[in-house]
N, C-alpha and C positions, 0 to 999 in steps of 0.2 A: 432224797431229792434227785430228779433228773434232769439233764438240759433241757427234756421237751418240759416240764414240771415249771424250771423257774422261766424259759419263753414265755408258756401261757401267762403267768405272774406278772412279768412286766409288763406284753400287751395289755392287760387288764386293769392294771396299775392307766395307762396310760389312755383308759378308753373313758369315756362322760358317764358310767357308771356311780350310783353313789357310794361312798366310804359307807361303812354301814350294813347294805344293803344283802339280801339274801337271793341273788338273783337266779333262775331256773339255768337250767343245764343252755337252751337253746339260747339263750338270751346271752348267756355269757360266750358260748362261741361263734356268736355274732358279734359281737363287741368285739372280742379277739381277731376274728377277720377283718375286720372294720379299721380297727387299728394300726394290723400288721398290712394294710392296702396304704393307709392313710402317712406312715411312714417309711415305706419301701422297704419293709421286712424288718424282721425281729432283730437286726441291729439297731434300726434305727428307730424302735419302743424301748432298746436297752440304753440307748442317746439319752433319750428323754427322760429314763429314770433316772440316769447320771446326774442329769441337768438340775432335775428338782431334788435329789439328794445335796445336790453342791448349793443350790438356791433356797430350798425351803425343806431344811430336814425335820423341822420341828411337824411340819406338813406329810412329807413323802414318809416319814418314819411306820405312822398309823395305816398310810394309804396302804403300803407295801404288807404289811400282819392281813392287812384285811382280805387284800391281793390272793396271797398265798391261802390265805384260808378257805377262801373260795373255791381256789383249785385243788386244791387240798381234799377238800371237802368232794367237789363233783369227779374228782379224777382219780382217785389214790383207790377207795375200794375198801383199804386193807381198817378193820377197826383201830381206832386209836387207843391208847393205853390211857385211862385215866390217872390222874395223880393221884389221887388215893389208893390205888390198887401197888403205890411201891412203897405206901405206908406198910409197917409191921414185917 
């Protein structure tokens, strides 16, 4: 992971996106500008995630996997290893 890696993460976390959801490369870094405007910069989406980890972790726990995975997913590139391939 990289700091620009878990930014996008939180913004995204913090934007009206749904949990869930598989959303297109364009759409997500809209959201991300959206957000990192609507909180005066990637400190204050990393606030936010603080906030609903201290307030609702049973909530922010899932948002946050899904977050990541998204960006994970549209930013990283590199394939992932599957779990079965460190079977044997």
């Amino acid at each position: 992971m990289t700091v620009l890696t878990d930014a996008r993460a939180e913004a995204l976390f913090t934007s009206p996106l749904a949990t869930g959801s598989s959303p297109a490369r364009e759409v997500v870094e809209a959201a991300i500008r959206h957000a990192v405007r609507m909180r005066g910069g990637v400190r204050g989406c990393a606030a936010d995630v603080a906030t609903e980890y201290g307030d609702h972790p049973e909530l922010a726990v899932p948002r946050m996997r899904w977050a990541r995975g998204v960006i994970e997913h549209l930013y990283d590139g590199r394939p992932r290893p599957s779990a079965w391939a460190l079977v044997g």
